[in-house]
C-alpha positions as CSV (number, residue, x, y, z in Angstrom):
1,X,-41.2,21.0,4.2
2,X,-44.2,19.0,3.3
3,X,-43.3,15.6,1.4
4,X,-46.5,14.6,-0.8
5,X,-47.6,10.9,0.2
6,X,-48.8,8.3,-2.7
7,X,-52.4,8.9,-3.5
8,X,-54.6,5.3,-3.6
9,X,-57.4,5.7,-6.3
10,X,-59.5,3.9,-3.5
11,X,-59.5,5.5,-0.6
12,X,-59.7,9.0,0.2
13,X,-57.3,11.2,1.8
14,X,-56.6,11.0,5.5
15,X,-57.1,14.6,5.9
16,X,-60.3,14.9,3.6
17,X,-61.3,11.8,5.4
18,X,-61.3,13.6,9.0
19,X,-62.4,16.6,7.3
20,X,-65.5,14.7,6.3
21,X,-66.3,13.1,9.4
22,X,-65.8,16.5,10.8
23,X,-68.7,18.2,8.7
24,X,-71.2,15.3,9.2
25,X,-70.7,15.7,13.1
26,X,-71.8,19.5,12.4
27,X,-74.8,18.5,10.5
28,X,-77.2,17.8,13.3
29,X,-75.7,20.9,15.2
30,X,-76.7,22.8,12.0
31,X,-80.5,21.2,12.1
32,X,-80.7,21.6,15.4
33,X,-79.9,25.1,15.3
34,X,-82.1,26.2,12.1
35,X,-85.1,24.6,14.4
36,X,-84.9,26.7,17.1
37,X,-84.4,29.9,14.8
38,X,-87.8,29.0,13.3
39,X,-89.4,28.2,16.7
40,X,-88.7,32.1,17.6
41,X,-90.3,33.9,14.6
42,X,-87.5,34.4,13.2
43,X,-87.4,36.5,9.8
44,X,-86.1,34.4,6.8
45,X,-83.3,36.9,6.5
46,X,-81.8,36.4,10.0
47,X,-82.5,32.8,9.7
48,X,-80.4,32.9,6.7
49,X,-77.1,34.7,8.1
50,X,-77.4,33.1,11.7
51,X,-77.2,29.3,9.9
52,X,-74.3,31.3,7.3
53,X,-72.6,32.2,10.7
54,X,-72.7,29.3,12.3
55,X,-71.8,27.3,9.2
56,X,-68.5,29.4,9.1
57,X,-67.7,29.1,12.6
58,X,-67.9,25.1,12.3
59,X,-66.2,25.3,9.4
60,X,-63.0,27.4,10.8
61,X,-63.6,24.6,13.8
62,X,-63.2,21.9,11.2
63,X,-60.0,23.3,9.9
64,X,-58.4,24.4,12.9
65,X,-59.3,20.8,14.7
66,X,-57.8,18.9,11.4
67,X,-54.7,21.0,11.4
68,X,-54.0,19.9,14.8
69,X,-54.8,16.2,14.3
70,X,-52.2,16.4,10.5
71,X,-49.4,18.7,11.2
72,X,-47.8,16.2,13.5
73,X,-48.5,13.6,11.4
74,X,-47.2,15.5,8.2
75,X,-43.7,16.6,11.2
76,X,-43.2,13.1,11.8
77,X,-43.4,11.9,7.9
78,X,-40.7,14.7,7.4
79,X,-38.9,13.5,10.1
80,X,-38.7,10.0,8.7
81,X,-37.7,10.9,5.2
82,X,-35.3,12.8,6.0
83,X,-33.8,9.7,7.9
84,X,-34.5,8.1,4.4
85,X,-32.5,10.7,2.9
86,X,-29.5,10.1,5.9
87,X,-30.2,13.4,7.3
88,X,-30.7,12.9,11.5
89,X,-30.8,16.4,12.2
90,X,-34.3,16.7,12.6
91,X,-36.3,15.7,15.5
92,X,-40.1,15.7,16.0
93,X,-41.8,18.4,18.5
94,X,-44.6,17.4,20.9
95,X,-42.6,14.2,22.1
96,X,-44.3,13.2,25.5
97,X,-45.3,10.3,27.1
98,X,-48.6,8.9,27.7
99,X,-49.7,10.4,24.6
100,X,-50.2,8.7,21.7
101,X,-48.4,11.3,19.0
102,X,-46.4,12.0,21.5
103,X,-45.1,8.7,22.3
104,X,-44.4,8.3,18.5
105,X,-42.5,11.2,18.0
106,X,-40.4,9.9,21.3
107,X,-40.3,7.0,19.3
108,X,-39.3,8.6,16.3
109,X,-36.8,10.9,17.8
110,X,-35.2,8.0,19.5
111,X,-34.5,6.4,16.4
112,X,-33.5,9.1,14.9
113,X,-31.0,9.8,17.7
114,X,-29.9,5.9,17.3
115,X,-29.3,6.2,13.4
116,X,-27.3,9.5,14.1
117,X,-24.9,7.4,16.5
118,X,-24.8,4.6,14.1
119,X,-23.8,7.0,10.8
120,X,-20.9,8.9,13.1
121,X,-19.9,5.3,14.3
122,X,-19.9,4.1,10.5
123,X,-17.8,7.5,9.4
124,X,-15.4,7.0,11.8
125,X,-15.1,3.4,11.1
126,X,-14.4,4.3,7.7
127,X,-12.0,7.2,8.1
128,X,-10.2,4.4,10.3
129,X,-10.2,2.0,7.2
130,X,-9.0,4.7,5.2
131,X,-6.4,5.6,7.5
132,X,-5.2,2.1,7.9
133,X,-5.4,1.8,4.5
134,X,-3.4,4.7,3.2
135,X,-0.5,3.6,5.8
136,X,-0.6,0.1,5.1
137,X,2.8,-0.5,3.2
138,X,1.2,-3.6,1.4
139,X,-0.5,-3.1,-1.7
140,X,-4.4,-3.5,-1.2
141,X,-6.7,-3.5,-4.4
142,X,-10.8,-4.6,-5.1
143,X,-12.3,-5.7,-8.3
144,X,-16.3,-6.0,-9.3
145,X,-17.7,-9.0,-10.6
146,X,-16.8,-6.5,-13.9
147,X,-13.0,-6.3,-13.6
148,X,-13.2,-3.1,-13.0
149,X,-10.8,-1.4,-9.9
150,X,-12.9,-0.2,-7.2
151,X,-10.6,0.2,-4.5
152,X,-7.0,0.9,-4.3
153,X,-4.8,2.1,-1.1
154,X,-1.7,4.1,-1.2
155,X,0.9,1.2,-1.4
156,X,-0.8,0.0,-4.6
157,X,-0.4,3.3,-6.2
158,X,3.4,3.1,-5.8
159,X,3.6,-0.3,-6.9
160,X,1.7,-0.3,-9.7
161,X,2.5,3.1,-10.3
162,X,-1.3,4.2,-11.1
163,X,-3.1,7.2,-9.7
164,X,-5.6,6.2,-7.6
165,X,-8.2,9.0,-8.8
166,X,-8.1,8.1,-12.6
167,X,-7.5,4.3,-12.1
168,X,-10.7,3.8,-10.0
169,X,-13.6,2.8,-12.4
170,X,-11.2,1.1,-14.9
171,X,-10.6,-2.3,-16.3
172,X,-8.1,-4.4,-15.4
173,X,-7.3,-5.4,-18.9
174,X,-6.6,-1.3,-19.2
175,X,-4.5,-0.9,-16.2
176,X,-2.4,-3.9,-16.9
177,X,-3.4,-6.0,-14.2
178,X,-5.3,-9.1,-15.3
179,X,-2.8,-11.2,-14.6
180,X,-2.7,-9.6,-11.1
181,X,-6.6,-10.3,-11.1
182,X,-6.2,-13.9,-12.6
183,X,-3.6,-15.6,-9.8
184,X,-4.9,-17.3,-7.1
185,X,-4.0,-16.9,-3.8
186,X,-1.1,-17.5,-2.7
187,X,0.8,-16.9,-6.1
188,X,3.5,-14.6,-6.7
189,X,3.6,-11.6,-8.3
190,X,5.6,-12.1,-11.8
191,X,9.0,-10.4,-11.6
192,X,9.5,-7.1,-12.8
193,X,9.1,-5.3,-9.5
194,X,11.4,-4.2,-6.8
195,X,10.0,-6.4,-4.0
196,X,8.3,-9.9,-4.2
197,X,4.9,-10.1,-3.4
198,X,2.6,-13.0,-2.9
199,X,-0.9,-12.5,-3.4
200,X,-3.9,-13.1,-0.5
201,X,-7.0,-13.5,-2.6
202,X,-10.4,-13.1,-1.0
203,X,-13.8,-11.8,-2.0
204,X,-16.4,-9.9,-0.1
205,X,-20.0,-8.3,-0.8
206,X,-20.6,-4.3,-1.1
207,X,-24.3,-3.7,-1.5
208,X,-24.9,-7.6,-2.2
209,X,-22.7,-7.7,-5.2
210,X,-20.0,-9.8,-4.8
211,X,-16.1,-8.2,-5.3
212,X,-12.7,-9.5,-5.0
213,X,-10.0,-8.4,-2.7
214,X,-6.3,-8.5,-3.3
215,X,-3.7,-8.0,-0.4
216,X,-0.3,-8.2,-1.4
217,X,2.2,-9.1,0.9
218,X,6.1,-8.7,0.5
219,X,7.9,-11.3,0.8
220,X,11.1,-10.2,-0.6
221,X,12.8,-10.2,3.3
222,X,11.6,-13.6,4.1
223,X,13.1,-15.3,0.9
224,X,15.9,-13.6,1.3
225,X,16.8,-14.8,5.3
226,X,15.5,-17.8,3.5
227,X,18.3,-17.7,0.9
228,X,20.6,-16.6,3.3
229,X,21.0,-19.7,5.6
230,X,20.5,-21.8,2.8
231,X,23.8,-19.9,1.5
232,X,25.7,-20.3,5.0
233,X,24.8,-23.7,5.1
234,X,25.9,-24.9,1.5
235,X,29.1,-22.9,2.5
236,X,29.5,-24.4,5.7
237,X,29.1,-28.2,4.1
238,X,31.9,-27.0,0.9
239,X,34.1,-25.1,3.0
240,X,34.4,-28.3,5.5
241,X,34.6,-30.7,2.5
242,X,36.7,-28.5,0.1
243,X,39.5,-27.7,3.5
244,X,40.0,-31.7,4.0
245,X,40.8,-32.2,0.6
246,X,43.2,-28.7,0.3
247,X,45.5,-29.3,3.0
248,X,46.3,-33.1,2.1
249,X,46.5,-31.6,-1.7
250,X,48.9,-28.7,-0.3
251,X,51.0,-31.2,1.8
252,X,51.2,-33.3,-0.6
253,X,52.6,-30.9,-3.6
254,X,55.0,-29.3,-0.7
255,X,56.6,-32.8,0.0
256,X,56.9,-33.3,-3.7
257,X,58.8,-30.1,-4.0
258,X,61.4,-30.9,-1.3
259,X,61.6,-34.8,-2.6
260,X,62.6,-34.4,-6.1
261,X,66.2,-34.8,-5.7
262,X,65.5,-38.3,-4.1
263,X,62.6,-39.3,-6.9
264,X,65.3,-38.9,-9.5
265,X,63.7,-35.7,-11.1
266,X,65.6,-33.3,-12.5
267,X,64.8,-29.1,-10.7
268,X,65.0,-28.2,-14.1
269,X,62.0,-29.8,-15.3
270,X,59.6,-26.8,-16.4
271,X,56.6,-29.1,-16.5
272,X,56.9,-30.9,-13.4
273,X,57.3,-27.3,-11.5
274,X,54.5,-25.6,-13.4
275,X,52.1,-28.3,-12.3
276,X,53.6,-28.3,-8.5
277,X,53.2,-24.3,-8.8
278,X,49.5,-24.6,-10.4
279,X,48.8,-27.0,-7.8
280,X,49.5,-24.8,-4.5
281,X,48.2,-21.6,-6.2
282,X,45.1,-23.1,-7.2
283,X,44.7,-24.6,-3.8
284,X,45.5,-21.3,-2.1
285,X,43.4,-19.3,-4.2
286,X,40.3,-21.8,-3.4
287,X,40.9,-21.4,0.5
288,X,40.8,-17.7,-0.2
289,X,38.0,-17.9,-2.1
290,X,36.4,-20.0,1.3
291,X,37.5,-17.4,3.6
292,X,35.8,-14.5,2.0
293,X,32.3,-16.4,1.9
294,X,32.7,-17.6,5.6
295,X,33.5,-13.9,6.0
296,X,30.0,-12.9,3.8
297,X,27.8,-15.1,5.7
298,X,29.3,-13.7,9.1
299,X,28.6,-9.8,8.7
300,X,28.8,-8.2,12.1
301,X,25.8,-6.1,13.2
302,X,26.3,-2.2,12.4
303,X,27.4,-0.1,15.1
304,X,25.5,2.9,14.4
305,X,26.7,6.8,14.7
306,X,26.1,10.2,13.3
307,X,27.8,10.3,10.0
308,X,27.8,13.3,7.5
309,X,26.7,11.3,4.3
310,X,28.8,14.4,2.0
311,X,32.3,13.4,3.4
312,X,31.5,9.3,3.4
313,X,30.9,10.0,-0.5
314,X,33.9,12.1,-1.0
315,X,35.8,9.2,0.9
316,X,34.7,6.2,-1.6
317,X,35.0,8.6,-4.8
318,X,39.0,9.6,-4.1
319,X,39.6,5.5,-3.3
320,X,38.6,4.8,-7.1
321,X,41.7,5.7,-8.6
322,X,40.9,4.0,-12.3
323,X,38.1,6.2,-13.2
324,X,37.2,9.8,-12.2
325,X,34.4,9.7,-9.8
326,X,32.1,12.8,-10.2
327,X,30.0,14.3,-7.2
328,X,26.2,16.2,-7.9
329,X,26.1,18.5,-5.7
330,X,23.2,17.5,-2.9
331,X,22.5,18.7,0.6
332,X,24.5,17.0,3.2
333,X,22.8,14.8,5.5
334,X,23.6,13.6,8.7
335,X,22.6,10.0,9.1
336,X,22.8,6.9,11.8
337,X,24.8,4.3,10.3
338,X,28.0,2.1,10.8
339,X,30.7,4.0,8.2
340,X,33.0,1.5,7.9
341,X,30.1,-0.7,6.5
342,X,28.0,1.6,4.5
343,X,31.9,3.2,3.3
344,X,32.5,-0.9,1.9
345,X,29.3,-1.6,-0.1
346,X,28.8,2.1,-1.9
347,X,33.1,1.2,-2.3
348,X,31.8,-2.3,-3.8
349,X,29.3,-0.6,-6.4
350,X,31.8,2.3,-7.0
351,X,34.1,-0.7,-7.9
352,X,31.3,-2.4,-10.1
353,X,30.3,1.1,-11.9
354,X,33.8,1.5,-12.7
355,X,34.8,-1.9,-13.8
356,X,31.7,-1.5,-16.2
357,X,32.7,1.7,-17.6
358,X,36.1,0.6,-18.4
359,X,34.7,-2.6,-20.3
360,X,35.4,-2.7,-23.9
361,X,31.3,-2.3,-24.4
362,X,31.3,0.9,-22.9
363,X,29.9,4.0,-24.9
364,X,32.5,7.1,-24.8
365,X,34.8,7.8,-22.2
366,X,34.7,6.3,-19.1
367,X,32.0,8.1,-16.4
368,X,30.9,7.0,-13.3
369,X,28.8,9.8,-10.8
370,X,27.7,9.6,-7.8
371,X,24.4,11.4,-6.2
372,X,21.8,11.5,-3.6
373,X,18.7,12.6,-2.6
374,X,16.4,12.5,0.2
375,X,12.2,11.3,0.3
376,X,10.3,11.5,3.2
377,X,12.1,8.7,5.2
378,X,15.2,7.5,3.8
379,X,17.9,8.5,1.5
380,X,18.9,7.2,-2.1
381,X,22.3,7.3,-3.0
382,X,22.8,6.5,-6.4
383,X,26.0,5.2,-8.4
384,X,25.6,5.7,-12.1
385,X,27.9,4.3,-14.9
386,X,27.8,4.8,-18.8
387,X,28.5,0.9,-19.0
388,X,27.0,-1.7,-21.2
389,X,24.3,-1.8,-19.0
390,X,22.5,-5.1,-16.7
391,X,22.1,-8.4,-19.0
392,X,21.2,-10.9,-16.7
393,X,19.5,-9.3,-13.7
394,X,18.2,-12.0,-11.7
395,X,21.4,-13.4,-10.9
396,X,22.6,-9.7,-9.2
397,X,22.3,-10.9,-5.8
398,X,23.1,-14.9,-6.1
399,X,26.6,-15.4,-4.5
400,X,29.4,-17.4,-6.8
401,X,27.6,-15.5,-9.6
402,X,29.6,-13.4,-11.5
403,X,30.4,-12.3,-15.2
404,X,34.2,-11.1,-14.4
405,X,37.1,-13.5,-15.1
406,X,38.5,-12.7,-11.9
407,X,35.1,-12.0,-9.9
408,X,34.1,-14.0,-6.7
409,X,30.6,-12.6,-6.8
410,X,30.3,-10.9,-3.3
411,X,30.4,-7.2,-4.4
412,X,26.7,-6.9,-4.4
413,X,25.7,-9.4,-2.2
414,X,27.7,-7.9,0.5
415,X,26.3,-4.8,0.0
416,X,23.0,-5.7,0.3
417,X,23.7,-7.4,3.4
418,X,25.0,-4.3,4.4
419,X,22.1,-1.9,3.1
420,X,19.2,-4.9,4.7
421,X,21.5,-4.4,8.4
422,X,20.7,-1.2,8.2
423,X,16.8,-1.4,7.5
424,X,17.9,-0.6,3.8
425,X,18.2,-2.1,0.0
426,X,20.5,-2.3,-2.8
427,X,18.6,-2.0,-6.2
428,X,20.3,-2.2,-9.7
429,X,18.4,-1.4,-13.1
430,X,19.3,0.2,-16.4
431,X,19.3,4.3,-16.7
432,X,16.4,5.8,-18.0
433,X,17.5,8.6,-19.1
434,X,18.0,8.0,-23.0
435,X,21.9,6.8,-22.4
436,X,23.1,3.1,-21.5
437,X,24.7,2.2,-18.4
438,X,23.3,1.0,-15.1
439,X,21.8,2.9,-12.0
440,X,22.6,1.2,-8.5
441,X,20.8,2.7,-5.7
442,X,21.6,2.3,-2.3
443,X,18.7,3.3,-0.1
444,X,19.0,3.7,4.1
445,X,16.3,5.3,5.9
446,X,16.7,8.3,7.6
447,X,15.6,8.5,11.4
């Protein structure tokens, strides 16, 4: 296919241009040939149709002569537009060297070929990007200068919980991200999701306008190793502290006890034996207290093994015996875990669910169910209760937090220990489903 070239209102055409040096090269031929005619008598007649004939013969001459000088021309302008167009599947004809059309259609065709190699590099480059993108598990989002969500990889759609699709071409302001748009790097993400991601702010150019890139990258496991040795060390430092002054304390009210013949005090005095008594319970209940954080901070690692996840549930549900522990129905799965670990922590938010649905804040009669289900590479195992619900959920996971009168504030915390040995993670949030209570969700992968 021809593609029509811009027209200059000075110039003529290139092809009328050789077509009229063409026909002014036949003029003398034409002169020369009417002169001999009328040298040889010639009757005007026959003059007339030999100088028609040979008029028409040049003229086929002309057109055949000019076809052959413009059609590779008008090939190789249709070669090069359609390189315009990104289309590298056409290639000139005629490519030869020492010639000088046919050295630019080698040209050409070269260049073509070069482009070609450069698109499929660039595609596959791209589909790579994609790739890496779409498997990346941190959140990866572009803005224009506008605000407006140009890019957006797989991770981000969970996060955010947008469709990538629809939320491409909007605002910020719309999708609820401003403030996502507004931090500067290095900030965190406000609270409100599961995980804790800081923010790597950048900007880059897509057709010379300027856009800005956001990588999110979860933090959540580093803070928490973080918060975990600060916790083992704070417990080291009160444990050694709080032991030197309990066993002086104990020895002390123990010598009291056996010496109050000789200090003149009478057995029978109520007060003096109440506060001897509160003395060495108080002090034993602290060292217990110690012990069960020094045994916190020093979880063993999991010894993994097949276990049918079915009979571990039935296990913790007949240990509650306060509450009636409900089973859904679910397909069994057979998983790689340590039992008698995974058995303590779903035990620890069995014990939680149930403490909260015998509270005195609890709507109806007292429910607690257990469930499961399975995504693409782990397993959530869910505890519900029809409690009061979560009040204070950023203190969940902080240890010596607790809302019981007799809590310690290790349930959870131990079980997310347990869950993070295992490559997993305890979450905790209020039901959804139009009734109050909370949802904890213990989640292990599935090999």
């Amino acid at each position: 296919m021809r593609v029509p070239l811009g027209g200059s209102r000075r110039r003529l055409s290139f092809e009328r241009r050789i077509r009229i040096w063409l026909y002014a090269l036949g003029a003398p031929a034409l002169v020369l040939c009417w002169v001999l005619v009328w040298q040889h008598a010639v009757g005007a007649a026959n003059q007339a149709l030999i100088l028609l004939v040979f008029a028409a013969v040049w003229a086929f001459a002309v057109s055949l002569l000019t076809e052959q000088i413009v059609r590779p021309l008008q090939t190789l302008a249709n070669v090069v537009a359609a390189l315009r167009e990104d289309d590298y599947s056409f290639r000139a004809r005629g490519a030869r060297r020492n010639d000088a059309v046919g050295d630019l259609a080698l040209e050409v065709n070269a260049l073509a070929s070069m482009l070609q190699g450069q698109r499929a590099g660039a595609l596959e480059a791209m589909a790579l990007v994609e790739r890496v993108m779409s498997s990346m598990q941190s959140p990866v989002l572009a803005f224009d200068p506008e605000g407006r969500l140009r890019l957006l990889n797989a991770a981000g759609e969970r996060v955010f919980g947008l469709r990538g699709r629809e939320a491409v071409g909007q605002l910020a302001a719309e999708l609820n991200l401003s403030a996502l748009l507004a931090m500067e790097d290095g900030g965190l993400v406000p609270s409100g999701l599961a995980a804790r991601w800081m923010v790597k702010r950048s900007s880059f150019r897509m057709r010379g306008v300027p856009h800005i890139l956001l990588v999110l990258s979860d933090v959540s496991a580093a803070l928490r190793e973080e918060e975990s040795i600060a916790w083992e060390r704070l417990i080291r430092v009160l444990g050694h502290e709080i032991n030197n002054s309990l066993t002086p304390i104990k020895s002390i009210a123990g010598s009291l006890r056996g010496r109050l013949a000789a200090l003149g005090i009478d057995r029978s005095d109520e007060d003096f034996e109440l506060g001897l008594g509160v003395i060495e319970n108080r002090a034993e209940s602290l060292n217990r207290f110690l012990e069960a954080y020094r045994q916190l901070m020093g979880l063993p690692a999991p010894n993994l093994t097949a276990v049918s996840l079915a009979g571990l549930v039935d296990v913790v549900a007949r240990l509650e015996t306060r509450v009636r522990v409900a089973i859904a129905d679910g397909r069994d799965v057979t998983l790689r875990l340590d039992a008698d670990q995974v058995q303590q922590a779903l035990i620890n938010l069995v014990r939680n669910a149930a403490e909260a649905a015998l509270g005195p804040d609890a709507s109806g009669a007292a429910c607690v169910k257990i469930s499961w289900e399975c995504a693409a590479d782990e397993v959530v195992i869910a505890v519900i209760d029809n409690g009061p619900g979560l009040t204070n959920p950023g203190n969940l996971f902080v240890p010596f937090y607790t809302t019981k009168p007799e809590g310690t504030g290790i349930g959870l915390v131990l079980a997310q220990q347990i869950a993070q040995a295992h490559k997993g993670s305890v979450q905790l949030s209020n039901r959804t489903d139009g009734r109050t209570g909370c949802r904890a969700e213990l989640r292990l992968p599935v090999e």
